[in-house]
C-alpha positions as CSV (number, residue, x, y, z in Angstrom):
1,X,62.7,14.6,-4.6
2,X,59.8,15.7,-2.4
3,X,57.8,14.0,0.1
4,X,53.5,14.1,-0.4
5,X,52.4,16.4,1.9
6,X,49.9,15.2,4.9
7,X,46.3,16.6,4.5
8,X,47.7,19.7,2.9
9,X,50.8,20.3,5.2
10,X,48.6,19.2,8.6
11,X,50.0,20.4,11.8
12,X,51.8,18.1,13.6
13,X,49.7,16.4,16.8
14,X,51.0,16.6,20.0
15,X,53.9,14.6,21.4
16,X,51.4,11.7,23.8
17,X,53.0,11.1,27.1
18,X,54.2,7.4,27.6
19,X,53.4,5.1,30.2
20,X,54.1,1.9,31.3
21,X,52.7,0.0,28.5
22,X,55.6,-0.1,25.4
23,X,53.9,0.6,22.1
24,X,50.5,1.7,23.6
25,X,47.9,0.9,20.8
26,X,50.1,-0.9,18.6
27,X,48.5,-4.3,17.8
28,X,51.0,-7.7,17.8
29,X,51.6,-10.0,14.8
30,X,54.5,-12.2,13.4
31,X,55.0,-12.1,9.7
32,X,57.0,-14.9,8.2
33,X,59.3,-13.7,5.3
34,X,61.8,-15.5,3.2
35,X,64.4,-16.4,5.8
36,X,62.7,-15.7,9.5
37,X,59.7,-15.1,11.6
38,X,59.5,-11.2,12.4
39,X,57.6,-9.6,15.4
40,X,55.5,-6.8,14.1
41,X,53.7,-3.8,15.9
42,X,50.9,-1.5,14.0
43,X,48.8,1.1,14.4
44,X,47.9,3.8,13.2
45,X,46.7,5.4,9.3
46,X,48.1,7.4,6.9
47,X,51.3,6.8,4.8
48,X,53.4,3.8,5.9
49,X,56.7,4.4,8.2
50,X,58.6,1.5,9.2
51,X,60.9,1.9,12.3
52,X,63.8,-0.7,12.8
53,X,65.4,-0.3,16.1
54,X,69.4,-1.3,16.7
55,X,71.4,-3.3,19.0
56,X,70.7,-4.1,22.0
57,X,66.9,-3.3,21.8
58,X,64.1,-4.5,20.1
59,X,60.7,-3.0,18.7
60,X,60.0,-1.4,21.9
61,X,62.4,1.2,21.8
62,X,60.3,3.2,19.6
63,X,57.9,3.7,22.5
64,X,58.2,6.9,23.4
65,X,57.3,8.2,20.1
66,X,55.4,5.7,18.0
67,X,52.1,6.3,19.2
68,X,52.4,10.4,18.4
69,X,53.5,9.0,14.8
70,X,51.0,7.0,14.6
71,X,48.2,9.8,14.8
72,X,49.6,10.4,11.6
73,X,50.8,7.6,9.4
74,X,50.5,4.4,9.3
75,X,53.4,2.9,11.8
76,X,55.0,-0.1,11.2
77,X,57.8,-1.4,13.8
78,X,59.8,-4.5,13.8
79,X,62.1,-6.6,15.6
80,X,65.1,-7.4,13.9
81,X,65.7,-11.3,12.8
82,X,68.1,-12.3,15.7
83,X,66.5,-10.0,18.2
84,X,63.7,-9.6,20.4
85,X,61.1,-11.6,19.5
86,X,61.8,-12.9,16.0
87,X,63.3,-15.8,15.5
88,X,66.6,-16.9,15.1
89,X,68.2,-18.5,12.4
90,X,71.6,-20.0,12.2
91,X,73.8,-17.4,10.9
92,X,75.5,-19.9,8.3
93,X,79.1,-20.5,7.1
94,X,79.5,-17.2,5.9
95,X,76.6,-15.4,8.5
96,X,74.8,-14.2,5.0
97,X,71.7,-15.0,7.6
98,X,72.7,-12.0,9.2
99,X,73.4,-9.6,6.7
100,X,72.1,-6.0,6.3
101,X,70.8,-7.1,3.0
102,X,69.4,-10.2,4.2
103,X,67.8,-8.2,7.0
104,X,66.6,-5.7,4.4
105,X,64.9,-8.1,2.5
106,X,62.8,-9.3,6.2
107,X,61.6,-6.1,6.3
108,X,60.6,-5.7,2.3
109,X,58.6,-9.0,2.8
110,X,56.7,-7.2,6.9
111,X,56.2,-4.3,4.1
112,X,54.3,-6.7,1.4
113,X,52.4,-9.0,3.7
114,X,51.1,-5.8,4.9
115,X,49.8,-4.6,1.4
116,X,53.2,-1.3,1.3
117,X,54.4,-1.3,-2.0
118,X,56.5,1.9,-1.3
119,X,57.4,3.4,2.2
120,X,59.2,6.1,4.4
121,X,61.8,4.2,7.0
122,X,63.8,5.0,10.1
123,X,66.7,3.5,11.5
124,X,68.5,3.8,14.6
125,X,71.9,2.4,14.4
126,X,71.8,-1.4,12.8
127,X,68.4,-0.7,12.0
128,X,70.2,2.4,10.4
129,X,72.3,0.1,8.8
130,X,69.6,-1.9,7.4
131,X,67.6,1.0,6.1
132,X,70.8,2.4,4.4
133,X,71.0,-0.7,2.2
134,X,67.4,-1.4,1.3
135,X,67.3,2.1,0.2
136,X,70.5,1.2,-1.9
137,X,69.1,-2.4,-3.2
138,X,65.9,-1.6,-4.1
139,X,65.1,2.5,-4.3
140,X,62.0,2.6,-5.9
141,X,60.1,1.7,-2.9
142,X,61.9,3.8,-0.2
143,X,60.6,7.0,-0.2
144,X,62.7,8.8,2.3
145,X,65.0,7.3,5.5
146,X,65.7,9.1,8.7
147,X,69.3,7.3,9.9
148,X,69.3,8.0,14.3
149,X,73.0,8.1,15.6
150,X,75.0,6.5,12.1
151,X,77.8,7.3,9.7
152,X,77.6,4.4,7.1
153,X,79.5,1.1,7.7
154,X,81.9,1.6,5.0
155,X,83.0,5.5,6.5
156,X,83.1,3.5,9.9
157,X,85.3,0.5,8.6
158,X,87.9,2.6,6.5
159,X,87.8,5.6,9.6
160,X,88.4,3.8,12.4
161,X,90.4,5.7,15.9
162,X,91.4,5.1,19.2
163,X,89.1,7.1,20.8
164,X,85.7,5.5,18.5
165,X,87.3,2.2,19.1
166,X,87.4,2.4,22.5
167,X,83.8,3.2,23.0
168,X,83.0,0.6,20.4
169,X,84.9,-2.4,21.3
170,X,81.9,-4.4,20.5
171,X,82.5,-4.1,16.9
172,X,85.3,-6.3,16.4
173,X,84.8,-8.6,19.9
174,X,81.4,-9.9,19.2
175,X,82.8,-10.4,15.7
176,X,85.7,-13.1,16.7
177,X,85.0,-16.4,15.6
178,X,81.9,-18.5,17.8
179,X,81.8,-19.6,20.5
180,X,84.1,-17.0,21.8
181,X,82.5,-14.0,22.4
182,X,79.5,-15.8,23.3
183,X,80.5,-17.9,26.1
184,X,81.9,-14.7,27.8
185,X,79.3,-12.2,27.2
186,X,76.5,-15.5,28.3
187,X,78.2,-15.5,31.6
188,X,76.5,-13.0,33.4
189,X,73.6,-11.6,30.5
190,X,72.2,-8.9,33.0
191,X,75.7,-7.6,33.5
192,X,76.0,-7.3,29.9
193,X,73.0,-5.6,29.0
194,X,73.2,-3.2,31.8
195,X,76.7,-2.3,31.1
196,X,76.1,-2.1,27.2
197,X,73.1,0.7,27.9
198,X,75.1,2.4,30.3
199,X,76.0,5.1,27.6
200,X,79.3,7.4,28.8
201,X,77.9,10.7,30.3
202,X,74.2,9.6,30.1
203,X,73.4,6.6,32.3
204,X,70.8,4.4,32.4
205,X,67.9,7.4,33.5
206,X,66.5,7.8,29.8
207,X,65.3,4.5,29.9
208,X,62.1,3.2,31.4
209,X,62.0,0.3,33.7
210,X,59.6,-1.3,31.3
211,X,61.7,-0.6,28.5
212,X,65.2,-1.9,30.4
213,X,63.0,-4.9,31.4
214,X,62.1,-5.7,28.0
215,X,65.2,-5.3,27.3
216,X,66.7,-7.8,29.6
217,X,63.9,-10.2,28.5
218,X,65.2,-10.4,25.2
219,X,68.9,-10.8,26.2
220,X,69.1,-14.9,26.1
221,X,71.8,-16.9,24.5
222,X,70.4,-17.3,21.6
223,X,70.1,-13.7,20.6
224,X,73.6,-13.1,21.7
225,X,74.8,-15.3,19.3
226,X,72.3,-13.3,16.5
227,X,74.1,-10.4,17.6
228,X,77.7,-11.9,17.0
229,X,76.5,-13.2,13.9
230,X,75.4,-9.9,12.7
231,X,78.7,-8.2,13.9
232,X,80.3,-11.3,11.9
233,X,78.0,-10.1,8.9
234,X,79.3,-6.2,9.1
235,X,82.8,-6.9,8.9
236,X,82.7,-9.2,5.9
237,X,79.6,-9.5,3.7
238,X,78.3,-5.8,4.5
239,X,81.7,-4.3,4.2
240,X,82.1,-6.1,0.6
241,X,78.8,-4.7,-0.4
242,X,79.1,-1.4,0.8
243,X,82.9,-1.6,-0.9
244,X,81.4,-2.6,-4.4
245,X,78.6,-0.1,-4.0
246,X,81.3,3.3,-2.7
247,X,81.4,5.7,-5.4
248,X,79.1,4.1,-7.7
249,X,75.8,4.2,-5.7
250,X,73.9,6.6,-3.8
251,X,70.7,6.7,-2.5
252,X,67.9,8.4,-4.1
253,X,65.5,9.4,-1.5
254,X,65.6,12.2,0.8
255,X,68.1,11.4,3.4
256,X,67.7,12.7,7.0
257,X,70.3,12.0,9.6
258,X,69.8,12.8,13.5
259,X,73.2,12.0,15.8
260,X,73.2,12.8,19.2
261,X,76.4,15.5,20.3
262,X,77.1,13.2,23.4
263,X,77.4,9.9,21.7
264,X,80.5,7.6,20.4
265,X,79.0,9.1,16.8
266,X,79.0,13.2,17.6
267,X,82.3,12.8,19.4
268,X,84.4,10.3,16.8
269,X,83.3,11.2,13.1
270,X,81.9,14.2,11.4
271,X,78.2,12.6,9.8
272,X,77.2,15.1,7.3
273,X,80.3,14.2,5.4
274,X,80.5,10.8,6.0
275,X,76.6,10.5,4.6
276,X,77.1,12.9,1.6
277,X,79.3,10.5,0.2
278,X,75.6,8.4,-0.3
279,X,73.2,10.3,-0.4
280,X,72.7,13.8,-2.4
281,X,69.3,14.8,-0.7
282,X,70.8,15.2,2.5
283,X,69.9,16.9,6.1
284,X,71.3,16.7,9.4
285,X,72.0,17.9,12.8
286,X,73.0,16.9,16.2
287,X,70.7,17.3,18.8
288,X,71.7,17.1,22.8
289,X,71.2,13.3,23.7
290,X,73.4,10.0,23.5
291,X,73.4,7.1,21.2
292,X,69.5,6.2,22.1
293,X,67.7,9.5,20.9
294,X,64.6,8.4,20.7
295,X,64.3,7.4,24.0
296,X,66.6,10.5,25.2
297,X,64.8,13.4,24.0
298,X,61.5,11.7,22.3
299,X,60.2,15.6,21.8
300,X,62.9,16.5,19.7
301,X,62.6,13.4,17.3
302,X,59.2,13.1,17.4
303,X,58.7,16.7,16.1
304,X,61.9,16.0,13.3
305,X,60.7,12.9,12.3
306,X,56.9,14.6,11.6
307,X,58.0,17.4,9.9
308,X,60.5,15.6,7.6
309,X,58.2,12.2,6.7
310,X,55.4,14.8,6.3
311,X,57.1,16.5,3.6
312,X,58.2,19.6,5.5
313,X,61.7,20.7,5.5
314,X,62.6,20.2,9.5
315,X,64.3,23.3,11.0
316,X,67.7,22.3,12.3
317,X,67.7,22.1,16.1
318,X,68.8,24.8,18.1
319,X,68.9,25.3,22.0
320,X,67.3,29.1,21.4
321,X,64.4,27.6,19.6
Protein backbone atom coordinates (compact mmCIF):
# COMPACT_ATOMS: atom_id res chain seq x y z
CA UNK A 1 0.00 0.00 0.00
CA UNK A 2 1.20 3.52 -0.95
CA UNK A 3 0.80 6.80 0.67
CA UNK A 4 -0.88 9.97 -1.76
CA UNK A 5 1.86 11.93 -2.70
CA UNK A 6 1.94 15.78 -1.41
CA UNK A 7 1.51 18.34 -4.37
CA UNK A 8 3.24 15.96 -6.64
CA UNK A 9 6.10 14.70 -4.37
CA UNK A 10 6.68 18.60 -2.82
CA UNK A 11 9.90 19.20 -1.15
CA UNK A 12 9.98 18.99 2.22
CA UNK A 13 9.94 22.74 4.09
CA UNK A 14 12.49 23.44 6.37
CA UNK A 15 12.83 22.20 9.92
CA UNK A 16 11.38 25.92 12.02
CA UNK A 17 13.55 26.59 14.98
CA UNK A 18 11.54 26.38 18.40
CA UNK A 19 11.15 28.80 20.97
CA UNK A 20 9.82 29.16 24.07
CA UNK A 21 6.18 28.92 23.17
CA UNK A 22 5.25 24.87 22.98
CA UNK A 23 3.19 24.18 19.89
CA UNK A 24 3.74 27.70 18.31
CA UNK A 25 0.62 28.24 16.09
CA UNK A 26 -1.31 25.44 17.14
CA UNK A 27 -4.76 26.64 18.25
CA UNK A 28 -6.37 25.04 21.79
CA UNK A 29 -9.65 23.06 22.01
CA UNK A 30 -11.10 20.15 24.17
CA UNK A 31 -13.13 17.57 22.26
CA UNK A 32 -15.39 15.39 24.35
CA UNK A 33 -15.55 11.78 23.03
CA UNK A 34 -17.32 8.71 24.38
CA UNK A 35 -15.51 8.24 27.64
CA UNK A 36 -13.30 11.66 28.41
CA UNK A 37 -12.60 15.20 27.70
CA UNK A 38 -9.41 15.41 25.34
CA UNK A 39 -7.05 18.45 24.98
CA UNK A 40 -6.44 19.14 21.31
CA UNK A 41 -3.84 21.29 19.40
CA UNK A 42 -4.22 22.13 15.40
CA UNK A 43 -2.85 23.82 12.87
CA UNK A 44 -1.85 23.52 9.93
CA UNK A 45 -3.53 22.01 6.09
CA UNK A 46 -3.09 19.34 4.07
CA UNK A 47 -3.68 15.54 4.90
CA UNK A 48 -4.49 14.89 8.56
CA UNK A 49 -1.60 13.50 11.02
CA UNK A 50 -2.47 12.84 14.52
CA UNK A 51 0.43 12.74 17.00
CA UNK A 52 -0.17 10.98 20.50
CA UNK A 53 2.70 11.55 22.80
CA UNK A 54 3.64 8.80 25.77
CA UNK A 55 4.29 8.65 29.34
CA UNK A 56 5.31 11.07 31.11
CA UNK A 57 4.48 14.01 28.70
CA UNK A 58 1.66 15.36 27.22
CA UNK A 59 0.77 17.12 23.81
CA UNK A 60 3.62 19.37 24.05
CA UNK A 61 6.23 17.14 23.43
CA UNK A 62 5.65 17.33 19.87
CA UNK A 63 7.00 20.84 19.89
CA UNK A 64 9.94 20.69 18.34
CA UNK A 65 8.58 19.39 15.28
CA UNK A 66 4.85 20.01 14.87
CA UNK A 67 4.91 23.32 13.48
CA UNK A 68 7.47 22.16 10.41
CA UNK A 69 4.68 19.31 9.89
CA UNK A 70 2.25 21.42 9.98
CA UNK A 71 3.48 23.49 6.81
CA UNK A 72 2.45 20.51 5.32
CA UNK A 73 -0.56 18.52 6.66
CA UNK A 74 -2.94 19.11 8.62
CA UNK A 75 -1.57 18.37 12.42
CA UNK A 76 -3.59 17.09 14.91
CA UNK A 77 -2.00 16.47 18.65
CA UNK A 78 -3.59 15.20 21.66
CA UNK A 79 -3.25 14.64 25.18
CA UNK A 80 -3.84 11.36 26.32
CA UNK A 81 -7.11 10.70 28.64
CA UNK A 82 -5.28 10.49 32.05
CA UNK A 83 -2.69 12.98 31.05
CA UNK A 84 -1.94 16.45 30.64
CA UNK A 85 -4.81 18.33 30.30
CA UNK A 86 -7.59 15.80 29.58
CA UNK A 87 -9.58 14.67 32.00
CA UNK A 88 -9.52 11.88 34.13
CA UNK A 89 -11.79 9.22 34.55
CA UNK A 90 -11.78 6.56 37.14
CA UNK A 91 -10.01 3.71 35.73
CA UNK A 92 -12.87 1.07 36.84
CA UNK A 93 -12.74 -2.46 38.33
CA UNK A 94 -11.01 -3.77 35.65
CA UNK A 95 -9.08 -0.19 34.35
CA UNK A 96 -10.96 -0.85 30.82
CA UNK A 97 -10.98 3.19 31.28
CA UNK A 98 -7.51 2.96 30.52
CA UNK A 99 -7.08 0.67 27.93
CA UNK A 100 -5.15 1.09 24.62
CA UNK A 101 -8.31 0.40 22.90
CA UNK A 102 -10.37 2.58 25.04
CA UNK A 103 -7.70 5.26 24.41
CA UNK A 104 -7.87 4.47 20.67
CA UNK A 105 -11.30 4.98 20.45
CA UNK A 106 -10.70 8.96 22.30
CA UNK A 107 -8.72 9.63 19.60
CA UNK A 108 -11.18 8.05 16.64
CA UNK A 109 -13.91 10.30 18.14
CA UNK A 110 -10.73 14.05 18.30
CA UNK A 111 -10.52 12.50 14.52
CA UNK A 112 -14.51 12.76 13.79
CA UNK A 113 -15.44 15.85 15.64
CA UNK A 114 -12.80 17.21 13.50
CA UNK A 115 -14.46 16.17 10.09
CA UNK A 116 -11.02 13.01 9.48
CA UNK A 117 -12.66 10.03 8.25
CA UNK A 118 -9.21 8.43 7.53
CA UNK A 119 -5.74 9.56 8.80
CA UNK A 120 -1.84 9.07 9.06
CA UNK A 121 -0.74 8.66 13.04
CA UNK A 122 2.41 8.77 15.12
CA UNK A 123 3.04 7.37 18.35
CA UNK A 124 5.71 7.71 20.67
CA UNK A 125 5.79 4.99 23.19
CA UNK A 126 2.07 4.57 24.90
CA UNK A 127 0.88 6.83 22.28
CA UNK A 128 2.79 4.10 20.20
CA UNK A 129 0.87 1.64 21.85
CA UNK A 130 -2.39 3.28 21.20
CA UNK A 131 -1.73 3.81 17.56
CA UNK A 132 -0.69 0.12 17.16
CA UNK A 133 -4.19 -1.02 18.23
CA UNK A 134 -6.43 1.48 16.41
CA UNK A 135 -4.58 0.53 13.38
CA UNK A 136 -5.44 -3.19 14.41
CA UNK A 137 -9.32 -2.29 15.53
CA UNK A 138 -10.34 -0.35 12.90
CA UNK A 139 -7.78 -0.27 9.62
CA UNK A 140 -9.70 1.27 7.18
CA UNK A 141 -9.11 4.61 8.52
CA UNK A 142 -5.39 4.52 9.43
CA UNK A 143 -3.52 5.21 6.58
CA UNK A 144 0.00 4.75 7.73
CA UNK A 145 1.69 4.88 11.63
CA UNK A 146 5.14 5.95 12.52
CA UNK A 147 5.72 3.97 16.11
CA UNK A 148 8.95 6.38 18.02
CA UNK A 149 11.05 4.12 20.49
CA UNK A 150 8.36 0.72 20.64
CA UNK A 151 8.40 -3.04 20.15
CA UNK A 152 4.69 -4.04 20.56
CA UNK A 153 3.27 -4.91 24.15
CA UNK A 154 2.84 -8.36 23.46
CA UNK A 155 6.90 -8.85 22.14
CA UNK A 156 7.57 -6.81 25.41
CA UNK A 157 5.30 -8.96 27.80
CA UNK A 158 6.46 -12.55 26.50
CA UNK A 159 10.44 -10.98 26.06
CA UNK A 160 11.07 -9.66 29.14
CA UNK A 161 15.21 -9.49 30.76
CA UNK A 162 17.11 -8.32 33.48
CA UNK A 163 18.72 -5.75 31.83
CA UNK A 164 15.13 -4.10 30.01
CA UNK A 165 13.60 -4.64 33.39
CA UNK A 166 15.88 -2.86 35.16
CA UNK A 167 15.47 0.23 33.12
CA UNK A 168 11.84 -0.27 33.08
CA UNK A 169 10.79 -0.96 36.49
CA UNK A 170 7.89 1.20 35.98
CA UNK A 171 6.11 -1.44 34.14
CA UNK A 172 5.21 -3.68 36.74
CA UNK A 173 5.48 -0.97 40.01
CA UNK A 174 2.99 1.45 38.79
CA UNK A 175 0.96 -1.60 37.89
CA UNK A 176 0.60 -3.10 41.71
CA UNK A 177 -2.77 -2.73 43.02
CA UNK A 178 -3.96 1.29 44.15
CA UNK A 179 -3.10 3.06 46.29
CA UNK A 180 0.34 1.61 46.43
CA UNK A 181 2.34 2.97 43.87
CA UNK A 182 0.60 6.13 44.14
CA UNK A 183 1.14 7.12 47.61
CA UNK A 184 4.91 6.63 47.00
CA UNK A 185 5.54 8.10 43.72
CA UNK A 186 2.84 11.30 45.19
CA UNK A 187 5.38 11.91 47.89
CA UNK A 188 7.69 14.00 46.26
CA UNK A 189 6.01 14.54 42.36
CA UNK A 190 9.02 16.81 41.17
CA UNK A 191 11.46 14.16 42.26
CA UNK A 192 9.60 11.73 40.26
CA UNK A 193 9.20 13.47 37.12
CA UNK A 194 12.77 14.66 37.14
CA UNK A 195 14.13 11.28 37.85
CA UNK A 196 11.73 9.50 35.26
CA UNK A 197 13.21 11.98 32.28
CA UNK A 198 16.48 11.61 33.41
CA UNK A 199 17.16 9.02 30.53
CA UNK A 200 20.61 6.81 31.22
CA UNK A 201 23.44 8.37 29.09
CA UNK A 202 21.31 11.41 27.97
CA UNK A 203 20.22 13.65 30.81
CA UNK A 204 17.82 16.03 31.11
CA UNK A 205 19.63 18.65 28.27
CA UNK A 206 17.25 17.62 25.23
CA UNK A 207 14.50 19.11 27.03
CA UNK A 208 13.44 22.67 27.14
CA UNK A 209 12.71 24.37 30.27
CA UNK A 210 9.27 25.17 28.96
CA UNK A 211 8.75 21.69 27.96
CA UNK A 212 10.13 20.18 31.60
CA UNK A 213 7.89 22.85 33.18
CA UNK A 214 4.96 21.70 31.35
CA UNK A 215 5.83 18.72 32.19
CA UNK A 216 5.95 19.15 35.85
CA UNK A 217 2.60 21.05 35.62
CA UNK A 218 0.86 18.09 34.53
CA UNK A 219 2.43 15.72 37.17
CA UNK A 220 -0.53 16.01 39.94
CA UNK A 221 -2.03 13.16 41.82
CA UNK A 222 -4.58 12.61 39.78
CA UNK A 223 -2.63 11.90 36.67
CA UNK A 224 -0.39 9.59 38.58
CA UNK A 225 -3.03 7.48 39.30
CA UNK A 226 -4.14 7.64 35.22
CA UNK A 227 -0.77 6.48 34.72
CA UNK A 228 -0.99 3.48 37.17
CA UNK A 229 -4.26 2.79 35.80
CA UNK A 230 -2.95 2.61 32.39
CA UNK A 231 0.07 0.48 33.48
CA UNK A 232 -2.83 -1.73 35.24
CA UNK A 233 -4.60 -1.66 31.71
CA UNK A 234 -1.20 -3.06 29.76
CA UNK A 235 -0.66 -5.97 31.83
CA UNK A 236 -4.15 -7.31 31.76
CA UNK A 237 -6.78 -6.07 29.26
CA UNK A 238 -3.97 -4.98 26.53
CA UNK A 239 -1.99 -8.01 26.96
CA UNK A 240 -5.40 -10.23 26.42
CA UNK A 241 -6.06 -8.35 23.32
CA UNK A 242 -2.82 -8.23 21.83
CA UNK A 243 -2.73 -12.29 22.98
CA UNK A 244 -6.07 -12.96 20.96
CA UNK A 245 -4.93 -10.72 18.09
CA UNK A 246 -0.86 -12.55 17.84
CA UNK A 247 -0.70 -14.50 14.76
CA UNK A 248 -4.05 -13.81 13.45
CA UNK A 249 -3.90 -9.95 12.89
CA UNK A 250 -1.62 -7.64 11.37
CA UNK A 251 -1.72 -4.32 10.46
CA UNK A 252 -2.44 -3.16 7.07
CA UNK A 253 -0.88 0.19 6.62
CA UNK A 254 2.50 1.10 5.94
CA UNK A 255 4.37 0.71 9.18
CA UNK A 256 7.34 2.92 10.11
CA UNK A 257 9.30 2.41 13.21
CA UNK A 258 12.08 4.93 14.55
CA UNK A 259 14.00 3.70 18.02
CA UNK A 260 16.62 5.52 19.35
CA UNK A 261 20.33 3.30 19.59
CA UNK A 262 20.78 4.72 23.26
CA UNK A 263 17.44 3.94 24.69
CA UNK A 264 16.03 0.90 27.04
CA UNK A 265 14.43 -0.15 23.35
CA UNK A 266 17.89 -0.15 21.06
CA UNK A 267 19.78 -1.71 23.90
CA UNK A 268 17.06 -4.64 25.14
CA UNK A 269 15.18 -5.98 22.01
CA UNK A 270 15.79 -6.14 18.32
CA UNK A 271 12.39 -3.92 16.79
CA UNK A 272 12.40 -4.87 13.20
CA UNK A 273 11.67 -8.30 14.28
CA UNK A 274 9.56 -7.75 17.02
CA UNK A 275 7.22 -5.40 14.57
CA UNK A 276 7.35 -7.75 11.53
CA UNK A 277 5.43 -10.09 13.53
CA UNK A 278 2.41 -7.15 12.91
CA UNK A 279 2.96 -5.52 10.34
CA UNK A 280 4.11 -6.66 6.66
CA UNK A 281 4.69 -3.06 5.23
CA UNK A 282 7.44 -2.46 7.39
CA UNK A 283 10.53 0.17 7.77
CA UNK A 284 12.94 0.96 10.41
CA UNK A 285 16.09 2.20 11.78
CA UNK A 286 17.70 3.45 14.77
CA UNK A 287 18.77 6.84 14.84
CA UNK A 288 21.42 8.36 17.61
CA UNK A 289 19.05 9.64 20.51
CA UNK A 290 17.26 8.18 23.66
CA UNK A 291 13.80 7.22 24.40
CA UNK A 292 12.41 10.93 23.65
CA UNK A 293 13.47 11.32 19.87
CA UNK A 294 11.52 13.85 18.94
CA UNK A 295 12.74 16.16 21.29
CA UNK A 296 16.41 14.58 21.01
CA UNK A 297 17.22 15.03 17.51
CA UNK A 298 13.85 16.89 16.10
CA UNK A 299 15.91 17.22 12.54
CA UNK A 300 16.20 13.66 12.05
CA UNK A 301 12.39 12.94 12.71
CA UNK A 302 11.07 15.77 11.31
CA UNK A 303 12.81 15.01 7.95
CA UNK A 304 11.63 10.89 8.43
CA UNK A 305 8.34 11.65 9.41
CA UNK A 306 7.89 14.11 6.07
CA UNK A 307 9.27 11.87 3.74
CA UNK A 308 7.37 8.71 4.93
CA UNK A 309 3.64 10.54 5.66
CA UNK A 310 4.33 12.22 2.24
CA UNK A 311 4.49 9.08 0.48
CA UNK A 312 8.23 8.90 -0.10
CA UNK A 313 10.24 6.01 0.91
CA UNK A 314 12.61 7.65 3.87
CA UNK A 315 16.26 6.82 3.40
CA UNK A 316 17.51 4.87 6.43
CA UNK A 317 19.64 7.09 8.65
CA UNK A 318 23.20 7.11 8.36
CA UNK A 319 25.94 9.19 10.23
CA UNK A 320 27.84 9.72 6.53
CA UNK A 321 24.70 11.18 5.17
Amino acid sequence: MMLERLDGGASRPPLLPHGPVLMAGFERRKVKTRGAEIEVAIAGSGPPLLLIHGNPLNLASWHKIAPSLAQSFTVIATDLRGYGDSSKPEGGGDHSEYSFRAMGEDNFDVMDALGFETFAVAGHDRGARVAFRMALDQPHRVTALAALDIVPTHHVLTHVSLGWGLESYHWFFMAQKAPFPERLICADLDYYIRYKLNKKGVGLEIFTPEALADYARCTTPEQIHAVCEDYRATVTLDLAMDTADYGKRKIACPVLVLWGSNSHCGRHFKPIEAWAEWAGDLRGWDIPTGHYPAEHRPDLVYATFHEFFSGSEPAPYSEAA
